[in-house]
C-alpha positions in Angstrom: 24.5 -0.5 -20.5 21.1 -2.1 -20.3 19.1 -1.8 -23.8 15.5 0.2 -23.9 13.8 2.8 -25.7 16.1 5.7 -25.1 17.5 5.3 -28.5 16.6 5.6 -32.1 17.7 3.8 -35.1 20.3 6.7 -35.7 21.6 7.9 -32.3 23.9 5.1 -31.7 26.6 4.4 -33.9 25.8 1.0 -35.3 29.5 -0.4 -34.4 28.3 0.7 -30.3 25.0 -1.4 -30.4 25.0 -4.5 -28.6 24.2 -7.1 -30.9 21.0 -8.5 -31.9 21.0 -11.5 -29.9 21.7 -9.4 -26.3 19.1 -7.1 -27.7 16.3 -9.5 -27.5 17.9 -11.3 -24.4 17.7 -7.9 -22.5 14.2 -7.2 -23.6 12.9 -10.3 -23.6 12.1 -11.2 -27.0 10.2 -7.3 -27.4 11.6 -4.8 -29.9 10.8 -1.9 -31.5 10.1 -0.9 -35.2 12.7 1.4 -35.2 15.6 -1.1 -33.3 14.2 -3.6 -36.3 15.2 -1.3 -38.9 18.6 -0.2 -37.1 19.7 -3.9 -37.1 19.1 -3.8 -41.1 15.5 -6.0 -40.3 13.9 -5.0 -43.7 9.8 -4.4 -43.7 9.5 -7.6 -45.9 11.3 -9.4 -43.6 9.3 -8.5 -41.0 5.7 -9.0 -42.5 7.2 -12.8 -43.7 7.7 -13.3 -40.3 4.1 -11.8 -38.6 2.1 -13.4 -41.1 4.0 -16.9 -40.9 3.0 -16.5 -37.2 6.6 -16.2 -35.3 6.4 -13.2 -34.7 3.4 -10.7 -33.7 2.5 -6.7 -33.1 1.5 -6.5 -29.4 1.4 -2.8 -29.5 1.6 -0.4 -32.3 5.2 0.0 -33.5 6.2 -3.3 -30.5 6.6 -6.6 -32.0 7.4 -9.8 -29.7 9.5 -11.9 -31.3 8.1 -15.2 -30.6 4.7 -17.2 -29.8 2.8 -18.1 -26.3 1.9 -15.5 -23.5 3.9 -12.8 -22.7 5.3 -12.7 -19.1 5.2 -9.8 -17.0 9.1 -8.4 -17.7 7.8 -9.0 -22.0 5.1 -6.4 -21.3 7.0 -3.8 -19.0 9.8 -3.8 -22.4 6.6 -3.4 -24.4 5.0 -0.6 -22.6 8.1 1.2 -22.6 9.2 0.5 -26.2 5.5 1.7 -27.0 5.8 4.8 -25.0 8.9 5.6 -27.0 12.0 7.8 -26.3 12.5 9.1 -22.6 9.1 6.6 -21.6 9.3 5.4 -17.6 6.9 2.9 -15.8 5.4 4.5 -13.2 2.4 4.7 -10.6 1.4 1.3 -9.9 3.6 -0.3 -12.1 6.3 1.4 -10.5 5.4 0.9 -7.2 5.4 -3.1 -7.8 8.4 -2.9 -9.3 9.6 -1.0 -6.1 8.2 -4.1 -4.2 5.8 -1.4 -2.3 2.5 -3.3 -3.5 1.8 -6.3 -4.7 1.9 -7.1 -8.3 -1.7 -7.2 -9.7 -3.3 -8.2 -13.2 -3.9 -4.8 -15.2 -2.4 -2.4 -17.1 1.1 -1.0 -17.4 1.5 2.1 -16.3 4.2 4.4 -17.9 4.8 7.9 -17.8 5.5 9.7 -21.3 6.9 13.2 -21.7 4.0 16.0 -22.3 4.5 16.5 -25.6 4.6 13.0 -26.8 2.5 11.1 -28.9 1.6 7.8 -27.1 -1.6 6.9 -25.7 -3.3 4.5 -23.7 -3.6 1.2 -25.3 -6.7 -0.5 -23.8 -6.0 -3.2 -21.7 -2.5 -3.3 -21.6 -1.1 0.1 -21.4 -2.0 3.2 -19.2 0.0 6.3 -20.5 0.7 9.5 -18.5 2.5 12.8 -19.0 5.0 14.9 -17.1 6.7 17.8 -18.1 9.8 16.5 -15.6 10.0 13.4 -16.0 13.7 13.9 -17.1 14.2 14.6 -13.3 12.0 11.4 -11.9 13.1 8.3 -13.6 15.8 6.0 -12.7 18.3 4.1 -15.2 17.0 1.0 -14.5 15.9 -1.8 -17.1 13.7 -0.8 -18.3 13.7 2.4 -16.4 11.6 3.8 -14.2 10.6 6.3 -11.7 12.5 7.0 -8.4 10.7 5.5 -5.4 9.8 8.9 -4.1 8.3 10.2 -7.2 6.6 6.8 -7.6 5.1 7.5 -4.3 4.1 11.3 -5.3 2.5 9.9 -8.4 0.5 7.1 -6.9 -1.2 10.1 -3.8 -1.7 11.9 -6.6 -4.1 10.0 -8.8 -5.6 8.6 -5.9 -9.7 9.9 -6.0 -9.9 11.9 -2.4 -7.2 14.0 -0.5 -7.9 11.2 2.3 -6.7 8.5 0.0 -4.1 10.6 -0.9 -3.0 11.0 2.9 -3.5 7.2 3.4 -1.0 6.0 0.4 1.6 8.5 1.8 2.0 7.1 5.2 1.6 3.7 3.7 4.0 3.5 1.1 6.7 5.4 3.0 6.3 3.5 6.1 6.9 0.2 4.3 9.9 1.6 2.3 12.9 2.3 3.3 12.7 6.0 1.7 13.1 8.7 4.2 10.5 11.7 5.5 13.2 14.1 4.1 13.9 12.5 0.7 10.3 12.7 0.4 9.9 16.0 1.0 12.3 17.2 -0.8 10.4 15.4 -3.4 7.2 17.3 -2.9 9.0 20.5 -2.9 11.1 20.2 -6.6 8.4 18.9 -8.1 4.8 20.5 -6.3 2.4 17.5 -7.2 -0.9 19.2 -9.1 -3.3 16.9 -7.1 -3.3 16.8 -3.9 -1.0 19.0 -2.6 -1.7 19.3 1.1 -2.9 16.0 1.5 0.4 14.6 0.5 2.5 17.1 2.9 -0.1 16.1 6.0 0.9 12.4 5.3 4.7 12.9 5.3 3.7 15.2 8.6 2.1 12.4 10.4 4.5 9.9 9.1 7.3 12.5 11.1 5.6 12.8 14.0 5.4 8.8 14.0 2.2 7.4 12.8 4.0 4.3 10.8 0.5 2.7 9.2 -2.4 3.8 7.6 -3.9 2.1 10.3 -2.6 4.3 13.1 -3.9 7.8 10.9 -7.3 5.7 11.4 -7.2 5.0 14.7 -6.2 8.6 15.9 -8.8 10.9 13.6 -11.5 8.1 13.9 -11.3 6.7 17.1 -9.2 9.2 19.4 -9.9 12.5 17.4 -13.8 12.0 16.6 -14.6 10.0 20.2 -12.8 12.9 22.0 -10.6 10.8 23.7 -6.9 11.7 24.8 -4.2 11.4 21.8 -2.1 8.1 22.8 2.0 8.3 22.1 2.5 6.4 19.1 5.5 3.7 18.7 6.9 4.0 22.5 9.8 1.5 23.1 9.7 -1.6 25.6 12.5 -3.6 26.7 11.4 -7.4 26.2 14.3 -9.7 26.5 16.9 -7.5 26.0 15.6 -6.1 23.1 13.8 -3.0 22.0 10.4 -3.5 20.6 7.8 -0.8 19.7 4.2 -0.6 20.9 1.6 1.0 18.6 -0.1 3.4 21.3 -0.1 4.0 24.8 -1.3 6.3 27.3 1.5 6.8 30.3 1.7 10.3 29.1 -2.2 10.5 30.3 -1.5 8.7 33.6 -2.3 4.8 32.4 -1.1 2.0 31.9 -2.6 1.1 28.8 -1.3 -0.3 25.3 -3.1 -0.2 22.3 -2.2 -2.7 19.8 -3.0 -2.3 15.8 -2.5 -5.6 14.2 -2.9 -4.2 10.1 -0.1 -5.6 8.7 -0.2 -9.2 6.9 3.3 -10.0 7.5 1.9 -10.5 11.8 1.0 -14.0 10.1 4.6 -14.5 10.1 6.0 -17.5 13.2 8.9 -14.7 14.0 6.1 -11.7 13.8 3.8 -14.1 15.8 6.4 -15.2 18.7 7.4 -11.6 19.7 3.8 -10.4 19.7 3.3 -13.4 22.1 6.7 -12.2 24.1 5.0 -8.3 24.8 2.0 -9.9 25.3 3.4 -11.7 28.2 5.9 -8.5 29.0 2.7 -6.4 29.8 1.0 -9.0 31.6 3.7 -9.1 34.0 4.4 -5.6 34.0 0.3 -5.1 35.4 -0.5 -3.0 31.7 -4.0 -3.5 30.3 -3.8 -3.9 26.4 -6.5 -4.0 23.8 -5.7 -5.5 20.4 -7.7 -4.1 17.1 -7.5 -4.6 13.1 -8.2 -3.2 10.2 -11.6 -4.1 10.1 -12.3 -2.7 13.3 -11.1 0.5 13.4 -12.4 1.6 9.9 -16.1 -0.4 10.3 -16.6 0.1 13.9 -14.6 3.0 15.3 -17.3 3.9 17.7 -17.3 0.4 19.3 -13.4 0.6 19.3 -14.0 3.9 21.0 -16.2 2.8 23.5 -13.6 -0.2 24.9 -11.0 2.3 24.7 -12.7 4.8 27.5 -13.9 2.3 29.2 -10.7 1.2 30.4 -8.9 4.2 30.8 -11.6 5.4 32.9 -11.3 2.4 34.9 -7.3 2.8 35.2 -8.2 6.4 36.4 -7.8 8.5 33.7 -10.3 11.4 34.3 -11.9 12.5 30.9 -14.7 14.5 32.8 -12.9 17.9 31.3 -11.5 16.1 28.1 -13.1 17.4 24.4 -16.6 15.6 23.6 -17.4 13.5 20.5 -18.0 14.5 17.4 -18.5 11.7 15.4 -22.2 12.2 14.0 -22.5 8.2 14.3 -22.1 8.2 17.6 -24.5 11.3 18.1 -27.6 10.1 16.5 -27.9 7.5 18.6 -28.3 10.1 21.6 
């Protein structure tokens, strides 16, 4: 059973601890006051040894037990030691961990129960409370919170209800967590912040928006430019093999594709050679396509807009009935 800050100097019989050696091997050289003590480390000891320099506090009540820079798994054992009994990495931290984001200088997030006593230690350390955070954290090492919560959490602190949206579809649609899992999630434990924004992220999410960037492109580009609302991820056979389109408009009578290129990993030579292989697939199968990033759609939807009806006008889509803009951009240039 991996070691961590679930214990306390007397609720493990001392003939049931590991010993000290796997101890600071499974915490990377970071213990606790209290696991010093339990292991018969007297507070003399310990002082020879901080003010002779081989050891040193790195938070209060967490000692490392050696010299140098801590690495990154040193400080996620601190943080939690710190936090004490029951304390989870969460939010970012969790998320990283999760390999949903990447892993970024700051602080380490953990998630304390409600009633406990730890705070935020200034740069390193950024402590929050639950009151059910004995139903969110996972036995890991050291432990932290279940993928879905982690992606509750993270919507949650995030500063608007948009943001909130935007994590949601994000995060679950680069993890391999389900729509139900997550909102199941959202219904045991009803986030305080956010509430609604969270459940319209898992909705589009179900109804198969799969990026952040495909919620922009429909309530910025289709939904403000009163253009018709494209199918999102229809299938194409391309040698055999089923790959997914972004957007297209059969459903409105063309033959258009819209293409939203916001993901990094396109970069990839595998990415890269099956883009080129639809590319080629809806040249010879006569379908116009139009290709946009990131930058576009958020910095110029209206321009995006604009291509957009142009060509399904000229494929003979009739938007003489359809709903008008209302993108205030767009009307004070009339």
């Amino acid at each position: 059973m991996p070691v961590h800050a679930r214990w306390s100097e007397n609720s493990i019989p001392a003939e049931l601890r590991p010993s000290w050696p796997v101890v600071l091997r499974e915490q990377h050289g970071i213990v606790s006051r209290a696991q010093l003590r339990a292991y018969r480390h007297t507070p003399s000891g310990v002082r020879a040894n901080i003010d002779a320099g081989r050891w040193r506090i790195v938070l209060p009540g967490v000692i490392a037990t050696f010299t140098g820079e801590l690495s990154r798994a040193a400080k996620l054992h601190a943080a939690v030691l710190y936090g004490g009994a029951h304390a989870t990495l969460s939010h970012r931290t969790a998320a990283e961990e999760w390999n949903l984001i990447p892993v970024i200088e700051g602080p380490i997030e953990i998630t304390v129960p409600y009633t406990g006593s730890a705070v935020s230690q200034p740069p390193m350390v950024l402590v929050h409370r639950s009151r059910a955070l004995a139903y969110t954290a996972v036995g890991m090492n050291p432990p932290r919170t279940r993928t879905t919560d982690t992606i509750v959490d993270l919507a949650a602190s995030r500063p608007t209800p948009r943001e909130a949206t935007n994590t949601v579809v994000d995060l679950v649609s680069r993890s391999r967590v389900t729509v139900s899992a997550m909102e199941s999630c959202v219904a045991l434990r009803p986030p305080f912040r956010h509430r609604a924004a969270i459940r319209q992220g898992l909705a589009l999410v179900r109804n198969g928006l799969m990026s952040v960037l495909e919620v922009e492109y429909q309530r910025e580009v289709e939904d403000e430019h009163g253009l018709p609302t494209g199918d999102k991820q229809t299938p194409f056979e391309v040698d055999g093999k089923t790959l997914w389109e972004d957007v297209t408009y059969d459903s409105h009578g063309v033959r258009l594709t819209v293409r939203l290129d916001g993901r990094a990993t396109h970069a990839m030579a595998s990415i890269a050679f099956r883009d080129r292989r639809r590319d080629n697939a809806a040249e010879l199968a006569g379908r116009a396509r139009l290709v946009y990033g990131w930058h576009d759609v958020r910095t110029s939807p209206c321009e995006v807009a604009a291509e957009v009806r142009k060509v399904l006008v000229r494929e003979g889509c009739d938007l003489s009935g359809w709903r008008e803009t209302t993108c205030l951009r767009c009307r004070g240039r009339e």
